[in-house]
N, C-alpha and C positions, 0 to 999 in steps of 0.2 A: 350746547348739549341739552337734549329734550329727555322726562321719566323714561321715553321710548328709549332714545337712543341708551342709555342705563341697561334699559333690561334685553335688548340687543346686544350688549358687550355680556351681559352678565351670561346671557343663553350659553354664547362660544365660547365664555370662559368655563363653565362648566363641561361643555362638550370636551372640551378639550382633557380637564381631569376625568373625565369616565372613560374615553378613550386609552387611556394609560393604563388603566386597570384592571386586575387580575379576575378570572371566575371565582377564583374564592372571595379576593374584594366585594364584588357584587353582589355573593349571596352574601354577607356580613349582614345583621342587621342595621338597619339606620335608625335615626333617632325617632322615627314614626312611628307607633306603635302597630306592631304585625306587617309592616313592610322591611323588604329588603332594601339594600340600597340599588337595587335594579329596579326592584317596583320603586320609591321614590323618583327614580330617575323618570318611568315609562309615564308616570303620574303627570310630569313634565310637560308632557307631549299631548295628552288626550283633547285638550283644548281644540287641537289645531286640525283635529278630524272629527269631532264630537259636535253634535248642532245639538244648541241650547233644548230644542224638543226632544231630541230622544235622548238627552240627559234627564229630564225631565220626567222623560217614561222610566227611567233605571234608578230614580229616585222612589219613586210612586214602589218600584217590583222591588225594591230594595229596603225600604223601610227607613228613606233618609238621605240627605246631604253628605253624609260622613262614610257612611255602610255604603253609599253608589260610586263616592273618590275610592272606597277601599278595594272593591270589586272593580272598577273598572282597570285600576294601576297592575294587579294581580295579575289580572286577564292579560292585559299588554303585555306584560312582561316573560309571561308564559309564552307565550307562540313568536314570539320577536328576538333578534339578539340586538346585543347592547350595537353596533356598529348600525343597524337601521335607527336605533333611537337616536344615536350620534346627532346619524345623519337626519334626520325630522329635526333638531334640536336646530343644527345649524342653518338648513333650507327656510324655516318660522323663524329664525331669528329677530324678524322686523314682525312678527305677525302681532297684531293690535285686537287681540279678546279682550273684554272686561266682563267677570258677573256682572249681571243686572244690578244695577244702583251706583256701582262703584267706578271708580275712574281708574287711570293710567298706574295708581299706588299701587291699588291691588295686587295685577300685575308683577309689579317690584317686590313688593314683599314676598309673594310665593316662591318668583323664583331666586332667592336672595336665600329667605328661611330653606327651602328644600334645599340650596345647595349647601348650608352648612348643617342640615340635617345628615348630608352625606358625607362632608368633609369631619365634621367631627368626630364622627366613631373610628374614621380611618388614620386622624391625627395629622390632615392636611390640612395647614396653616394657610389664612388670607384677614389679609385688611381690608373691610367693606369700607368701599370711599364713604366718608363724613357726609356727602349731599345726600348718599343712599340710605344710609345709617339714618338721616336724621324725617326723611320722606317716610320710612317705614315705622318710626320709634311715633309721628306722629299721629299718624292712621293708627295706629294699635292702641293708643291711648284716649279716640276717637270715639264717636255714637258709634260709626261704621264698623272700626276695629274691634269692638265688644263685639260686634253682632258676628264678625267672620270667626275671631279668635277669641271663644268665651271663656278657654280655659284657664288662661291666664288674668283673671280680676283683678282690674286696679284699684279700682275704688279706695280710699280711706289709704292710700301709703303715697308719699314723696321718691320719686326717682329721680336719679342725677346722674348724669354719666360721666365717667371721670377723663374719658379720654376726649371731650368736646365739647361748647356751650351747648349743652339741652339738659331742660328738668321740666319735671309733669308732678301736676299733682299736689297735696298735700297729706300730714298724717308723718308718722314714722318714716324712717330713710331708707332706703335701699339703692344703693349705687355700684357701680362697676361702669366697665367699659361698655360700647354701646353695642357692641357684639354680643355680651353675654345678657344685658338688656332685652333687646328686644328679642334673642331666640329664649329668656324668661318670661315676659307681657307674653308672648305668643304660643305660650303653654311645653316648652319646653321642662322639665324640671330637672336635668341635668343639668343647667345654666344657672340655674337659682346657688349652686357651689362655688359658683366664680363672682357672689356679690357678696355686699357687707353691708352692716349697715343694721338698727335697731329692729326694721320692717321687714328684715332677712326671714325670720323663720314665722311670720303671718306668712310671709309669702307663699311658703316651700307649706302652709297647712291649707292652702286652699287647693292644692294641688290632690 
């Protein structure tokens, strides 16, 4: 098994929970600030019809990295129903995007974090395999992972996760499972409730 094949399984295992889900589901908010869990989901997909230049021009009109993911997810999601995103999700399955600089983790991580962006607010339960857990916990505690995921600062704290050998870092402790870990690192701050630990509440201030 390849990062690829990872985030191949992980695309259809998400297709599969969206697929199940109610319109009301969808507009729920998800953990993303100002998206739904429809827009998270569409956000998914733009990758795989979106060429790196005219993302690059929607950055420039947009005033950003962040502001052109926000707008362009909205947009999809707007004029699209959840059954064509479905299906985008499962037809790219295999499809091999990376930002610029970044390798096959990336990838994993996006769609690993958005899908429990959306599983959470809905209180649908998953165990992220250990190999994926631990691919994504160390990208985010990375030069790389600071530059994609800056809201989540590590700096100056020890993390440890309790459900698997992985620790980073040093300074004060902050520990939990490595699901509520890394959707914490990756600026999550509903996560940061599901850890312990003396570096618990530096963490939950840098937020």
């Amino acid at each position: 098994m390849t990062i690829w094949d990872d985030i191949a399984g992980e695309r259809r295992q998400l297709a599969d929970v969206l697929e199940g889900l109610t319109e009301v589901q969808l507009s729920e908010p998800s953990l993303c600030d100002g998206w739904t869990i429809k827009d998270t989901a569409a956000h998914l997909t733009t990758t795989f019809h979106t060429s790196m230049p005219k993302f690059m021009v929607q950055m420039l009109m947009s005033g950003g990295f962040n502001n052109a993911n926000r707008k362009a997810a909205i947009r999809e999601a707007s004029h699209r129903s959840i059954s064509d995103i479905v299906e985008e999700l499962r037809a790219n399955a295999e499809h091999r995007f990376t930002p610029p600089g970044m390798g096959a983790e990336a990838p994993l991580a996006d769609i690993v974090m958005h899908g429990q962006d959306i599983r959470r607010p809905l209180a649908i339960e998953r165990d992220i395999p250990e190999g994926e857990a631990r691919v994504i916990l160390d990208l985010l505690v990375s030069k790389k992972g600071k530059f994609a995921w800056p809201r989540g600062g590590v700096g100056g704290l020890r993390f440890e996760a309790t459900d698997m050998e992985w620790s980073s870092g040093s300074g004060p402790l902050v520990s939990g499972d490595a699901e509520a870990l890394l959707m914490a690192i990756g600026g999550r701050v509903v996560a940061v409730e599901d850890l312990t630990g003396d570096g618990v509440g530096e963490l939950r201030a840098r937020f």
